[in-house]
Each structure stands twice: as C-alpha cells, then as structure tokens.
VOKOL-18071 format. One record per residue (C-alpha): residue number from 1; residue in three letters; x, y, z. Coordinates in Angstrom, 2 decimals. Last residue first. Layout:
+-----+---------+---------+---------+---------+
| num | residuo |      px |      py |      pz |
+-----+---------+---------+---------+---------+
| NUM |     ALA |       X |       Y |       Z |
...
+-----+---------+---------+---------+---------+
***
This chain:
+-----+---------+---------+---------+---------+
| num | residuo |      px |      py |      pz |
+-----+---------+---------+---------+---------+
| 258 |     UNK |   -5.40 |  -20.51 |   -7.59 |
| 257 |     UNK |   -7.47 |  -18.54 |   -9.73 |
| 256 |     UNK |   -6.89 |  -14.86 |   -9.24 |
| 255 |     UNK |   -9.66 |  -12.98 |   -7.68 |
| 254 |     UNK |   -6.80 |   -9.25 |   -6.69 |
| 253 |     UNK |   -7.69 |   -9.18 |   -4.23 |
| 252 |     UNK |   -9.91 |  -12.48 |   -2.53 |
| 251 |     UNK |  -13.16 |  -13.38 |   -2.66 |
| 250 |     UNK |  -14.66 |  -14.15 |    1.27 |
| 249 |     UNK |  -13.69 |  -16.68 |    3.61 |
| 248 |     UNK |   -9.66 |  -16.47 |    2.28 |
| 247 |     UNK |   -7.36 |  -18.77 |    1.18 |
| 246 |     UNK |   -4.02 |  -17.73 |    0.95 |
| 245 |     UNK |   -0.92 |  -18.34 |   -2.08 |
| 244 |     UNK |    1.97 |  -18.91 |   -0.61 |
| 243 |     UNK |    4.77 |  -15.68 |    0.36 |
| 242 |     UNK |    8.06 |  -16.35 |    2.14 |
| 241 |     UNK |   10.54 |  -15.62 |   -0.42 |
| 240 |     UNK |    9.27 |  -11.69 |   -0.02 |
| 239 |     UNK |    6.56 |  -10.54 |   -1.49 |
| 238 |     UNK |    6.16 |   -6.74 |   -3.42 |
| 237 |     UNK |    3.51 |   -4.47 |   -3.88 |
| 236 |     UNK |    3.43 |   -1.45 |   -5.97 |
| 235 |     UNK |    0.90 |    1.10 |   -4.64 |
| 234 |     UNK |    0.08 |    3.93 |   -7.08 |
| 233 |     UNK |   -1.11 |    7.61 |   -5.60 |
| 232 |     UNK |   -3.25 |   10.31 |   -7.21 |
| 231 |     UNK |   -4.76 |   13.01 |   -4.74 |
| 230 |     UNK |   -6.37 |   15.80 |   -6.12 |
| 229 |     UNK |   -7.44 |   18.46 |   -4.01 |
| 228 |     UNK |   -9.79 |   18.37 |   -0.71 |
| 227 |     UNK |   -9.91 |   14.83 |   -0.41 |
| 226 |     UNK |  -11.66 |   12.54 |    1.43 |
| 225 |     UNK |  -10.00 |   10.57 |    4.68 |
| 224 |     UNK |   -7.53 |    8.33 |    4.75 |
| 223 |     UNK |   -7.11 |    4.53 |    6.86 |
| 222 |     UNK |   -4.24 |    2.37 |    8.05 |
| 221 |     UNK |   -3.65 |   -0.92 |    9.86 |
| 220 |     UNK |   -0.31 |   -2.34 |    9.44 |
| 219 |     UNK |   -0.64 |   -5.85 |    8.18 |
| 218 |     UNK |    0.33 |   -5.79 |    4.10 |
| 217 |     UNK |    3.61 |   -3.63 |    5.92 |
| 216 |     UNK |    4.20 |   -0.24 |    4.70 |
| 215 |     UNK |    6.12 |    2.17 |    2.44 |
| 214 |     UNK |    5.41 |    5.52 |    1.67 |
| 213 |     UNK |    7.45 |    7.09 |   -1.34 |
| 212 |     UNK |    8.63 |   10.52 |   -2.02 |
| 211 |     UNK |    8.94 |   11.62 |   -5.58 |
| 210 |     UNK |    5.85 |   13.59 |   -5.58 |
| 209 |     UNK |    6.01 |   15.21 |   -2.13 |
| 208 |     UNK |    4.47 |   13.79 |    1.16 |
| 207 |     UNK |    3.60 |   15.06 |    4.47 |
| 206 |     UNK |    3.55 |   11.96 |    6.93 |
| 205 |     UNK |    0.80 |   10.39 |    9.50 |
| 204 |     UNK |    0.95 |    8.82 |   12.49 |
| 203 |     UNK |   -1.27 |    7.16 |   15.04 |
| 202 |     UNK |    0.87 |    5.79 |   17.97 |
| 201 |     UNK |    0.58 |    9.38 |   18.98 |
| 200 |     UNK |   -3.15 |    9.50 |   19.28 |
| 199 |     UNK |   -3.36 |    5.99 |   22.07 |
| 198 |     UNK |   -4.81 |    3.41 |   20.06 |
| 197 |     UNK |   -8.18 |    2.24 |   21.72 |
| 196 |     UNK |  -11.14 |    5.15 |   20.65 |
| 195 |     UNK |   -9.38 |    5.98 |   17.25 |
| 194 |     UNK |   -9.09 |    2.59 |   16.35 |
| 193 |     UNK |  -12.49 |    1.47 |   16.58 |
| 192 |     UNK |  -11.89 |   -2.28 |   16.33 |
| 191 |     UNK |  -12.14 |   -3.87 |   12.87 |
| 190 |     UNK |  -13.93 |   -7.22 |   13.00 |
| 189 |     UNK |  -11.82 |  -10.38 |   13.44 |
| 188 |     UNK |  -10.63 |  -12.79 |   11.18 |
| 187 |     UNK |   -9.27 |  -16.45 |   12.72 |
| 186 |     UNK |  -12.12 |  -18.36 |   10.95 |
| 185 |     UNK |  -14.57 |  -15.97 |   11.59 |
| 184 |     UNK |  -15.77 |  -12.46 |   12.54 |
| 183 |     UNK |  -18.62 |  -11.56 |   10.28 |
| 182 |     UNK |  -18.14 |  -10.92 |    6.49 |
| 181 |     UNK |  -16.84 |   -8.08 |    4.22 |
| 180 |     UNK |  -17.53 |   -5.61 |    6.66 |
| 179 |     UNK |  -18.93 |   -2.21 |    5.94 |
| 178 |     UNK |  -16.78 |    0.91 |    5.42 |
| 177 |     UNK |  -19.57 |    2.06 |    2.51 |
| 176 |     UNK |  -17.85 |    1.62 |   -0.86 |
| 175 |     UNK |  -14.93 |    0.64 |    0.71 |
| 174 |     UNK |  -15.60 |   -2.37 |    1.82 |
| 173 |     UNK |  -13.71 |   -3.77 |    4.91 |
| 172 |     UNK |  -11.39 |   -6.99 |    5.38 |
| 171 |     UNK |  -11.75 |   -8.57 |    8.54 |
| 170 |     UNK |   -9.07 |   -8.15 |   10.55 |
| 169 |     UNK |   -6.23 |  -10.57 |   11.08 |
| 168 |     UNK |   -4.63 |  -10.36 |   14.54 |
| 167 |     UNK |   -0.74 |  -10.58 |   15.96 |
| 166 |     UNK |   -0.21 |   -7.47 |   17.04 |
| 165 |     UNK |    3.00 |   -6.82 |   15.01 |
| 164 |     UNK |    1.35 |   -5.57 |   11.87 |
| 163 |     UNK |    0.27 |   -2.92 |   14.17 |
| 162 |     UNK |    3.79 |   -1.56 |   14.87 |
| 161 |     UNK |    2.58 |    2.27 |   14.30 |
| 160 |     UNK |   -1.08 |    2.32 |   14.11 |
| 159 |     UNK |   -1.16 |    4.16 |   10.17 |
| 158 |     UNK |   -2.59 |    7.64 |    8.24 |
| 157 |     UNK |   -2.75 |    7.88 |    5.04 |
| 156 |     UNK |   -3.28 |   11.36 |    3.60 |
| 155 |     UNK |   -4.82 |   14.58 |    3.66 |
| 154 |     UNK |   -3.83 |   15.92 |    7.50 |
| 153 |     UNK |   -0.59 |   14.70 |    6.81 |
| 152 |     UNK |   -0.42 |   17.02 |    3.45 |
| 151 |     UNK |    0.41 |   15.49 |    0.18 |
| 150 |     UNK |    1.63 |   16.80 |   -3.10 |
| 149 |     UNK |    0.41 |   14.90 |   -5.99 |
| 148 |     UNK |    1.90 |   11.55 |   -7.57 |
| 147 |     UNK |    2.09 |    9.95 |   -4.44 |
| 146 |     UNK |    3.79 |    6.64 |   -5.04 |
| 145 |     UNK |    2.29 |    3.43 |   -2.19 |
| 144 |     UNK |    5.14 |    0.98 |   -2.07 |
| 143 |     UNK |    3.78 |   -1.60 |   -0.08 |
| 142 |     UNK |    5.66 |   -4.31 |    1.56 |
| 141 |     UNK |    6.03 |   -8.01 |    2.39 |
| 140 |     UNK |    8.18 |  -10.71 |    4.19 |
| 139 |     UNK |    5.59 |  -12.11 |    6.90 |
| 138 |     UNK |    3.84 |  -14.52 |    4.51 |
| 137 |     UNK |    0.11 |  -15.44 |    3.03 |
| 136 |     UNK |   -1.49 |  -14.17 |   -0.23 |
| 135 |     UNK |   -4.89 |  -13.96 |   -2.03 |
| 134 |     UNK |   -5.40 |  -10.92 |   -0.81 |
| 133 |     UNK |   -7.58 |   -8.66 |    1.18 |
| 132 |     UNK |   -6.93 |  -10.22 |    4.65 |
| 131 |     UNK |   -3.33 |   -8.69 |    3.72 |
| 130 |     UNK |   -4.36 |   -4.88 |    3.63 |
| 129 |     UNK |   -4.98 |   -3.93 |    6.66 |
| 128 |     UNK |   -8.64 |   -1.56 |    7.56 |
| 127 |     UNK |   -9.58 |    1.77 |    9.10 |
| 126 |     UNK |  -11.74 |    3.06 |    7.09 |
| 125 |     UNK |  -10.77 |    5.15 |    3.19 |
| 124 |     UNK |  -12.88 |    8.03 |    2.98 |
| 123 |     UNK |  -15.59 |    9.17 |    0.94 |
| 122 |     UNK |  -15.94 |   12.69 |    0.86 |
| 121 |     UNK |  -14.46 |   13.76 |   -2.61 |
| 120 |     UNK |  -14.07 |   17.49 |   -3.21 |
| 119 |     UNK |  -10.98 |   17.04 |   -5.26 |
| 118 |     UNK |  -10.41 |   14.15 |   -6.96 |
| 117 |     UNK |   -9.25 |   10.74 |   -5.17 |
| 116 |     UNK |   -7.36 |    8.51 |   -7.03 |
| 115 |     UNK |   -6.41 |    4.85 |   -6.25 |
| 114 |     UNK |   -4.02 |    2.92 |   -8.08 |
| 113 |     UNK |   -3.17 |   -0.46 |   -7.47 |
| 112 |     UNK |   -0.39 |   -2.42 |   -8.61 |
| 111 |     UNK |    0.60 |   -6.11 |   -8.24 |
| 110 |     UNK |    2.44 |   -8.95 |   -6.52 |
| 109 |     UNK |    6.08 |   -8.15 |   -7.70 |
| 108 |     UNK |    8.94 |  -10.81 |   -5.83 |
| 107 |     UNK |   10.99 |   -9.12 |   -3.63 |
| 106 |     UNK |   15.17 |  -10.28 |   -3.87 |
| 105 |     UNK |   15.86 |  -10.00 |    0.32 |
| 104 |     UNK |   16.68 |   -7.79 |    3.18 |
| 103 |     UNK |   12.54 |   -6.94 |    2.97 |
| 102 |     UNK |   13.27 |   -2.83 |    3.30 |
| 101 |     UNK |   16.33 |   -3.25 |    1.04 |
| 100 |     UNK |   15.05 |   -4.91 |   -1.74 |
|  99 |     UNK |   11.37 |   -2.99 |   -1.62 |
|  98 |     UNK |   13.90 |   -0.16 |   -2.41 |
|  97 |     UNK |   15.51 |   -1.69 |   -5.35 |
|  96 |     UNK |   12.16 |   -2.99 |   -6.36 |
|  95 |     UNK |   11.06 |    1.42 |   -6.58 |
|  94 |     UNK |   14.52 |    2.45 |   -7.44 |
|  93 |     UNK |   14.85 |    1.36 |  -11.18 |
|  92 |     UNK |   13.10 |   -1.28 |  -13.20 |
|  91 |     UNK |   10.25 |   -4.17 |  -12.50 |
|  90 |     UNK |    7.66 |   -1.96 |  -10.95 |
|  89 |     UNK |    8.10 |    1.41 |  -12.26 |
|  88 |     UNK |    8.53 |   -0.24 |  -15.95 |
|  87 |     UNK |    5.24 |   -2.13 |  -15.87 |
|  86 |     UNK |    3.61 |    0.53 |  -14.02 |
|  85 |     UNK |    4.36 |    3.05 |  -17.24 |
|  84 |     UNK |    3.68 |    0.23 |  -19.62 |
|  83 |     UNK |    0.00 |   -0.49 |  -19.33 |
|  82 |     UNK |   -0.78 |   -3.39 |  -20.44 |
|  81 |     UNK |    1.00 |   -5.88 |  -17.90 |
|  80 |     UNK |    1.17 |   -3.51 |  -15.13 |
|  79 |     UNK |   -2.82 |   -3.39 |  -15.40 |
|  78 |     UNK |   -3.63 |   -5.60 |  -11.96 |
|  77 |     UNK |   -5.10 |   -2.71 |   -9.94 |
|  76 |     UNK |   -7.84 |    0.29 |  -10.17 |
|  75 |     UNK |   -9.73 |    2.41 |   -7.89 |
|  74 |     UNK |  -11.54 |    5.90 |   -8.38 |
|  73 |     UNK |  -12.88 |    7.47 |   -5.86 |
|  72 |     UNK |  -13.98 |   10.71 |   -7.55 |
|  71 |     UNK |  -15.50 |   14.25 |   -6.81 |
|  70 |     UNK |  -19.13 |   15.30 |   -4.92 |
|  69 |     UNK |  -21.83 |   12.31 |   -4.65 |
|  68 |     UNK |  -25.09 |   11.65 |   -5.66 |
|  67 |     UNK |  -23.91 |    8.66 |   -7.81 |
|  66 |     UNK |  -21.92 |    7.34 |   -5.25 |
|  65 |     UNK |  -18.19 |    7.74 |   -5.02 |
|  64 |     UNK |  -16.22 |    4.51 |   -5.14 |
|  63 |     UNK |  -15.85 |    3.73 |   -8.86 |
|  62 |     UNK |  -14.26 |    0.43 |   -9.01 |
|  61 |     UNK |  -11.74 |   -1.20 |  -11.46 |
|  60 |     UNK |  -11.54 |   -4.64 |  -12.27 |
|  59 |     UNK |  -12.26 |   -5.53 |  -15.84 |
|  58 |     UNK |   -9.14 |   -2.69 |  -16.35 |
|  57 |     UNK |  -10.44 |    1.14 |  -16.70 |
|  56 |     UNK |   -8.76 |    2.81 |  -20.50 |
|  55 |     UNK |   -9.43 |    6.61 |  -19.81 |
|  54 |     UNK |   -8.78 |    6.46 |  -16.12 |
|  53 |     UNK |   -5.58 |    3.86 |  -16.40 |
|  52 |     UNK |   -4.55 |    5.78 |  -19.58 |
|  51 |     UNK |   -4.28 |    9.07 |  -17.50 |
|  50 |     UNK |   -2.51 |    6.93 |  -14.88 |
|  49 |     UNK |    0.44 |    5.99 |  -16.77 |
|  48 |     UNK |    0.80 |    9.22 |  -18.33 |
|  47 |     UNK |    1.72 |   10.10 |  -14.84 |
|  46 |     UNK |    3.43 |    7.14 |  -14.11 |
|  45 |     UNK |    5.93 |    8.51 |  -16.82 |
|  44 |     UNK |    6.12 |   12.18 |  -15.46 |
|  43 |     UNK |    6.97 |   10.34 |  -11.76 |
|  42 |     UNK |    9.97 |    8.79 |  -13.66 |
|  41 |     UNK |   10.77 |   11.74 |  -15.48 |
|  40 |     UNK |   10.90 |   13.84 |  -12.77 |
|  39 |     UNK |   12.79 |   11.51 |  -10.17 |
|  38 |     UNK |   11.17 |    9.03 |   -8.21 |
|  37 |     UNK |   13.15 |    8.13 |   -4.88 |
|  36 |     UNK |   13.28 |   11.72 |   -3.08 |
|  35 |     UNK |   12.06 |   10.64 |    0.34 |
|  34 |     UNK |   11.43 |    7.58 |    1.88 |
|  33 |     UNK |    8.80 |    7.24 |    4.28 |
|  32 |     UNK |    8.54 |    4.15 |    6.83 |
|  31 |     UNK |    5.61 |    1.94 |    7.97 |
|  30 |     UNK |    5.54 |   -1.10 |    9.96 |
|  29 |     UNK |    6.77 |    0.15 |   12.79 |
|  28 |     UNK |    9.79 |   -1.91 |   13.94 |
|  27 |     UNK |   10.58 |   -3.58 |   10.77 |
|  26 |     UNK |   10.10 |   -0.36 |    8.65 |
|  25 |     UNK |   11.83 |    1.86 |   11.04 |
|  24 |     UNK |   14.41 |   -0.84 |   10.79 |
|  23 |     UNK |   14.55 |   -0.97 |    7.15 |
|  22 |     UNK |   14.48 |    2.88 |    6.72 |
|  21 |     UNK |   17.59 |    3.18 |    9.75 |
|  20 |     UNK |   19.55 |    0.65 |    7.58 |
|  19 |     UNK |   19.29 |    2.08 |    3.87 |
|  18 |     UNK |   20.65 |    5.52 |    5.94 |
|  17 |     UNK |   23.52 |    3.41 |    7.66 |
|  16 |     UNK |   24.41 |    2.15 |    3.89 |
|  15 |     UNK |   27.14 |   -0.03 |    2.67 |
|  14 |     UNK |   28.02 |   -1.77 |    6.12 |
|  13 |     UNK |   24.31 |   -2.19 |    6.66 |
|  12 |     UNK |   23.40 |   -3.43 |    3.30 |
|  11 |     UNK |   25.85 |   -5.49 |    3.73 |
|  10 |     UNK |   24.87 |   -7.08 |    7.03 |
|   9 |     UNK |   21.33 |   -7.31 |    5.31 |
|   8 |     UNK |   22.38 |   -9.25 |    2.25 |
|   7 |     UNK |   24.28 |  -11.55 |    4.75 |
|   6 |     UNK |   20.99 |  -11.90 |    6.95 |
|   5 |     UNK |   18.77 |  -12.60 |    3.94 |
|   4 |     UNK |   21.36 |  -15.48 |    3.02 |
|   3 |     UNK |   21.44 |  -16.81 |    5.92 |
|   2 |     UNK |   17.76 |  -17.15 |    6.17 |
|   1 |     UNK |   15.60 |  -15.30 |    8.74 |
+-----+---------+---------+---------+---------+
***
C-alpha cells in the first residue's frame, strides 16, 4: 500500500474507531454493512431516480423475467450521466465519502447499476463475482449496493465471507438462466457449487433498511434469490488508484471501447 494510503488510513483511524472496524470488516471479509448513510431526502431522490430509469430504459438494460413469468427482473447501469439522481449520489455526499474510507484512498466512480426485483419474481441471482464481469483489473475496489426497500436476510444478498481472498476468477454467469458465459479458460474457472463446499456460517447475509448500505469487494462471491415484495437496490462502484482497464474472453460490463 502507498504511503500516502497508509497516512490517510492512520487518520482515519485516529479520527474514527467506528470508520476503522467497517474498513477492516471490509478488508477481512469482503463485505461490510453500514447503517444509516442515506438520509430521507437522499434515498427520496434515488427514488425518483429509479422511476425515470424504468420509464426511460438506457441502450443497455435487460429484462430478466421470461415472458411466462411472475414479477420483474429488471436491470439497468451506465445512466449517471442522464439521469441526475445517480449522478448526484455518486459524485456528492456520503456514498464516495464512504467508498473513501473502506479503500483508504480518493475512489475513482466506475458506474451504476440498478437492479429491481418486483414482487412475485422467481428468478434469482446465482452464485457469481462481479469483477470477471468488467472491463476492469485491480485489488482497490468496492460496491456500494443502496436498498431502497426494506430488506430481510432471507430476501437479499447473500456473500462467502473472505472470498475475494481465494485467489480465483470465476467465470462470469448469465442471469437470464445461471448459465456460463464461456468454459473454463484463460485463468477463469466455472462457478463451484457453493452451497455444497462453503461451510453455512461462512455464508452470510444482512437485514437491511433504506438508508443502510452494503458494501462489497468486485471478488466476493454472492448470489439472491426471487422476491416476495419489491426490492429496488442501486450499486455505485468505485476503483481505487490501482484499477487498468481488463481484457476479458467474453464482452465485458459495462462494453466500453477500450
């Protein structure tokens, strides 16, 4: 770690015990919850944010629900610039301040993604980590992933605590119908079956409020399952100083040009 990432932490440290025990729960697990960042108006805002996401898709967005199917999976990323609500949430207030103090560094914004699941939808979300998706490479990295609905464990994400310490690259999954995107290659392997090789209570989960915000490592494995009631959640990713643009043996997320 640079200098100047360990002086920003030291201080961080002398300033903050609580900012400390998130970024080592962070470091050490690869996912932490934070509670209480977003305020009213600010979760109000990417409210209305959303609304225009669904009304107004971006060339991107993906309706994951088949035709025969009950509620909506509904994804959506790279509309910060249009859309003024994510704009605002990404660049302004708590949510970089908090990617700040998790990476011990300035983050850099990658993008947003919102997914929405309405109630009565069965698709889930398979076990999968995020990085093989993208088009980027580097240790220093989280996800700030908003919940703008109330959020039982039992509803939600759940992770493999200190997976994005194991060392392996997974193939990336879609999520359509959980299938791979390719076959094991070039330093990508296929998605183990989690549940049979992860012992159950290094598989965790969190009850979530609006205003609380989940925050985890591009590597740390993680999947959801449907919904029972509406579940509206915005990830805002950040890089750390580390980041360079990554190839990938499939089309990367978001398919900018290099």
């Amino acid at each position: 770690m640079e200098q100047s990432t360990d002086r920003f932490a030291q201080a961080t440290a002398d300033a903050d015990p609580a900012a400390t025990a998130q970024r080592t729960s962070f470091q050490n697990d690869g996912v932490v919850v934070v509670r209480g960042v977003l305020d009213d108006q600010q979760l109000a805002e990417l409210a209305e944010a959303v609304d225009q996401n669904l009304a107004e898709p971006g060339p991107w967005a993906n309706d994951y629900t088949p035709t025969d199917g009950t509620g909506r999976f509904f994804g959506d990323y790279v509309n910060w610039e249009r859309i003024d609500g994510y704009r605002q949430a990404a660049l302004h207030g708590p949510l970089p301040e908090l990617a700040r103090t998790l990476l011990g560094e300035t983050p850099r914004f990658f993008h947003e993604h919102i997914l929405v699941k309405e109630r009565d939808t069965h698709e889930i979300t398979p076990w999968h980590h995020d990085e093989p998706y993208y088009c980027v490479d580097g240790a220093q990295n989280v996800s700030l992933w908003v919940p703008l609905d109330p959020v039982p464990a039992e509803s939600g994400l759940r992770f493999v605590r200190g997976s994005h310490l194991w060392g392996r690259r997974f193939v990336p999954r879609r999520f359509l119908d959980a299938t791979p995107y390719a076959a094991a290659d070039d330093g990508f392997e296929l998605v183990p079956d989690v549940d049979a090789i992860v012992a159950d209570d290094d598989i965790i989960g969190f009850d979530l409020e609006p205003g609380d915000v989940l925050a985890f490592h591009f590597r740390t494995l993680h999947d959801a399952p449907g919904a029972t009631a509406r579940r509206r959640a915005i990830s805002f990713r950040y890089l750390g100083g580390d980041a360079r643009f990554g190839s990938r043996p499939w089309l990367h997320s978001p398919p900018f040009d290099r």
